[in-house]
C-alpha positions in Angstrom: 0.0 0.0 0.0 2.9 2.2 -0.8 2.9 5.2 -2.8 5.6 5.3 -5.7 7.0 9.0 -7.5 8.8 8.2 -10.2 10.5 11.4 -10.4 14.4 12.6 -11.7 15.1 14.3 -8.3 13.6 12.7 -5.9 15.7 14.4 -3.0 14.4 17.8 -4.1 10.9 16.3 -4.5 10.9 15.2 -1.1 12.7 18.5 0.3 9.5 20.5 -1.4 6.9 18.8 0.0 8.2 19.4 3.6 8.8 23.0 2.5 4.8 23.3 1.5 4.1 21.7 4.5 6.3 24.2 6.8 4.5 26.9 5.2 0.9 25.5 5.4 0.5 25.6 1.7 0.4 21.1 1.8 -3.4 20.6 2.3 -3.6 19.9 6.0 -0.7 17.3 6.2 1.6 17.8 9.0 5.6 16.4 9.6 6.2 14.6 12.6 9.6 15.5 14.4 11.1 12.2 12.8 9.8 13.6 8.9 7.4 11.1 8.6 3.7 12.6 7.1 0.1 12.1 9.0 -3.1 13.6 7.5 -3.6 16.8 9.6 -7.8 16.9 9.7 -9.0 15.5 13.4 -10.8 12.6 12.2 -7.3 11.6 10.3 -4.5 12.9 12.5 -1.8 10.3 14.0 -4.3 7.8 12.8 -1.0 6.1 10.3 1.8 7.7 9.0 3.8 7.9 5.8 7.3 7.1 6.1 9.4 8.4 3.2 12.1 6.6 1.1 14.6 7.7 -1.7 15.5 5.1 -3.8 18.3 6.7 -5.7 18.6 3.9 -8.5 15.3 3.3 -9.7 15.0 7.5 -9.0 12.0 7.0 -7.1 10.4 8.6 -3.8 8.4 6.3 -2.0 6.0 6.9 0.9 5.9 3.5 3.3 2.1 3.4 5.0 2.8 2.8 8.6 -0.2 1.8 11.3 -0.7 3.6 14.5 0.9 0.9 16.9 -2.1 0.1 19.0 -3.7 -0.4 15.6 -4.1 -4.2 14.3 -5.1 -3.6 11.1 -5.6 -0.4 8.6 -9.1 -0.6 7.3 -9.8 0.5 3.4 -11.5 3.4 4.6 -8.4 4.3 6.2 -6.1 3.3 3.3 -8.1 5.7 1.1 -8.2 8.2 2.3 -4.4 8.9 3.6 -3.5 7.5 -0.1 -6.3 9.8 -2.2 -5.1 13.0 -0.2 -1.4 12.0 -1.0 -1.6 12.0 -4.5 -4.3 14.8 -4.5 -1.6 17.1 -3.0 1.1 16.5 -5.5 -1.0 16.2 -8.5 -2.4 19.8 -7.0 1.2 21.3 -6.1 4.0 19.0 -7.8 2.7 18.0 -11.1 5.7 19.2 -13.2 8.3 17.7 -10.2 7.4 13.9 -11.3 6.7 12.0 -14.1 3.9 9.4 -12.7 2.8 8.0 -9.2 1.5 4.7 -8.0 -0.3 3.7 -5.4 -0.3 0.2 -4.4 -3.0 -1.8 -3.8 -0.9 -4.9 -1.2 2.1 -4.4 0.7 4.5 -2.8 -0.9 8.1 -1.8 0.4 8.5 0.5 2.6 5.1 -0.3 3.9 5.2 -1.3 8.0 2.1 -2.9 9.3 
């Protein structure tokens, strides 16, 4: 349930998104202290995480889904949304930084859950 960038610079890719996040112009999401990405609204927030990855060789960023730890399972409702507001922000504010983005339907490295 991973979400894959392909993308040429995926370091600067990665550094933007935090940047629009800093400065509130990201759609809600908010970094936690250890970079990783929650969905900001209340019903959403700290409910899973998105870890990311640069995987310089295939020039990919990729965005690991990671479940709250009292959580057993992430539910499809949950999976959607985080995933649909992911790729809604950089189709909205990074379209010209990549060149197509996945999202998984199974586990997918780096997913953790």
């Amino acid at each position: 349930m991973a979400i894959i960038i392909d993308t040429d610079n995926p370091d600067l890719l990665l550094d933007k998104i935090y940047e629009a996040i800093e400065t509130r112009k990201a759609d809600k999401w908010i970094r936690t202290a250890d970079g990783r990405l929650t969905y900001g609204p209340l019903l959403w927030r700290n409910e899973a995480f998105f870890k990311p990855q640069i995987w310089v060789d295939e020039n990919q960023l990729r965005f690991g889904l990671i479940k709250r730890k009292d959580r057993k399972h992430i539910t499809s409702r949950l999976y959607t949304a985080f995933h649909s507001k992911l790729i809604e922000m950089l189709l909205t504010r990074f379209d010209e930084d990549f060149r197509s983005v996945t999202a998984t339907a199974v586990k997918t490295e780096p997913d953790v859950f």
